[in-house]
C-alpha positions in Angstrom: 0.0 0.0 0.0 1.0 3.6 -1.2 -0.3 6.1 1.2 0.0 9.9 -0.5 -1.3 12.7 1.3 -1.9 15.8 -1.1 -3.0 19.2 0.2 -4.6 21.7 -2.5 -6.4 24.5 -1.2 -7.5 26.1 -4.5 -9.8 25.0 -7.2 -6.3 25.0 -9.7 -4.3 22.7 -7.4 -7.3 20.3 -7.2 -7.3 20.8 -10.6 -3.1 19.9 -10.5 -3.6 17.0 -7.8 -7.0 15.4 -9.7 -4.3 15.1 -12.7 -1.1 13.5 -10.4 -3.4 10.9 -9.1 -5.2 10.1 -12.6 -1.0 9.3 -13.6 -0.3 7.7 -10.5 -3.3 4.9 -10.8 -1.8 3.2 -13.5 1.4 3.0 -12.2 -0.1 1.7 -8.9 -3.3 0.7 -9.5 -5.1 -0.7 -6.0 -1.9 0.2 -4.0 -2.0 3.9 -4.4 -4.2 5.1 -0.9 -4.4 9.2 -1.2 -6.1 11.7 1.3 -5.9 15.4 2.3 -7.6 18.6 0.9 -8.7 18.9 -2.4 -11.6 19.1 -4.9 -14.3 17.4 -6.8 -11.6 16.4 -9.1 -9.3 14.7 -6.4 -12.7 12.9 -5.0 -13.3 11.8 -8.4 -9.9 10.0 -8.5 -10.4 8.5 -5.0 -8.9 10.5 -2.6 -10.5 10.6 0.7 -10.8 14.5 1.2 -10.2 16.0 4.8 -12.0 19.3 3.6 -13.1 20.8 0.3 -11.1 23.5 -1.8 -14.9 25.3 -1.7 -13.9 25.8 2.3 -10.4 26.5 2.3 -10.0 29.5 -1.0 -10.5 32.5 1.1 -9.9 36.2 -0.5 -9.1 39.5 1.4 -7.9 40.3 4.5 -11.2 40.4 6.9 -11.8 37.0 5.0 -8.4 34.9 5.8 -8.6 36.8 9.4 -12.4 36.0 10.4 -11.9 32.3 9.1 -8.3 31.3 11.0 -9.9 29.2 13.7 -11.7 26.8 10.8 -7.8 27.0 9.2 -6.4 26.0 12.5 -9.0 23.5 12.9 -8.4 22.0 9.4 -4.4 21.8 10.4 -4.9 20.0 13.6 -6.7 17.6 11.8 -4.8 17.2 8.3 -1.5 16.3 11.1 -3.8 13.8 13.2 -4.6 11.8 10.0 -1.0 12.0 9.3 0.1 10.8 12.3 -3.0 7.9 11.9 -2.6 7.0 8.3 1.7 7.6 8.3 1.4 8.4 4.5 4.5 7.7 2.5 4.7 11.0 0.5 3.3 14.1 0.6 2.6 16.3 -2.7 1.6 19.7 -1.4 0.0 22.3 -4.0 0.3 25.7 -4.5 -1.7 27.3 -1.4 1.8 28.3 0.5 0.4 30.2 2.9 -1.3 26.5 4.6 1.1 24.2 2.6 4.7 25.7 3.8 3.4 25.6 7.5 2.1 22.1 6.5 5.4 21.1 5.0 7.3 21.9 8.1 5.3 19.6 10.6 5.3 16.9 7.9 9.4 17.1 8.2 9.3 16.7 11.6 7.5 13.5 11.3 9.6 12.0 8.8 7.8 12.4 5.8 8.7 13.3 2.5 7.6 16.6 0.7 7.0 16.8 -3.2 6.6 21.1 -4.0 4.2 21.9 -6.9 3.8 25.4 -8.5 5.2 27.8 -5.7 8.0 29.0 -8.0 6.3 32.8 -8.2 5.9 33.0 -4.4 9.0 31.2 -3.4 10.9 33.9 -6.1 9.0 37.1 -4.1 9.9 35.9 -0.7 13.4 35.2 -1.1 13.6 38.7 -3.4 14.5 36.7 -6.8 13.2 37.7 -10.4 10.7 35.7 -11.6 10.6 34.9 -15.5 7.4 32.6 -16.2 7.8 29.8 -18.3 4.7 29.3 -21.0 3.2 26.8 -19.3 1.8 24.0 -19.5 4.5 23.2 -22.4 2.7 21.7 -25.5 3.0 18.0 -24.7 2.3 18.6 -20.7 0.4 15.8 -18.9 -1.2 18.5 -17.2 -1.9 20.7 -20.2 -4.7 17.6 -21.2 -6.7 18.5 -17.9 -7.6 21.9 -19.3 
């Protein structure tokens, strides 16, 4: 058994996630276990969902301030099913405001952390140009979801 936790907390990373899984069923058919936050696309590719990208994509400031103690809520419980489930991997997507936090508590327990699409945000932070890419590349996996 393959256990994969993925965290998207925007309608584009379920979008992202839906697409990893649909790739990863093939390769792992029955084995592949995944849970976490994501989307009607994630539930359509199995995944047990923690909470609903519909719950999680706030906007504004009054927004993401009046809603932190359903955010903190959600963490507690994404890291108790972690610490229940032990999932092998853990593909977190876009969302770095939830996900970086995420990705620190997940290292502390010994799991591994797969990035997706924080390049922009990651360049701001750390004060490094960002150049974007065309993407998705004619060809992409991904670019078929769309």
């Amino acid at each position: 058994m393959t256990r994969l936790l993925l965290s998207c907390g925007e309608p584009s990373g379920d979008t992202y996630g839906g697409a990893l899984v649909r790739e990863l069923k093939p390769l792992l058919g029955d084995a592949l276990q995944v849970f976490g936050l994501g989307g009607d696309r994630l539930a359509a590719e199995g995944a047990s969902l923690l909470a609903h990208v519909r719950d999680l994509a706030v906007v504004g400031l009054w927004e993401v301030v009046s809603q932190l103690p359903r955010f903190r809520r959600i963490f507690r419980e994404v890291l108790a099913e972690v610490d229940r489930q032990r999932p092998d991997a853990a593909v977190l997507v876009d969302y770095p405001d939830f996900n970086l936090r995420l990705a620190r508590e997940l290292a502390a327990r010994g799991v591994p952390v797969v990035h997706l699409l924080y390049v922009k945000g990651l360049a701001r932070e750390n004060g490094l140009p960002f150049d974007p890419v065309p993407f998705p590349l004619p060809g992409h996996r991904v670019a078929e979801t769309r």
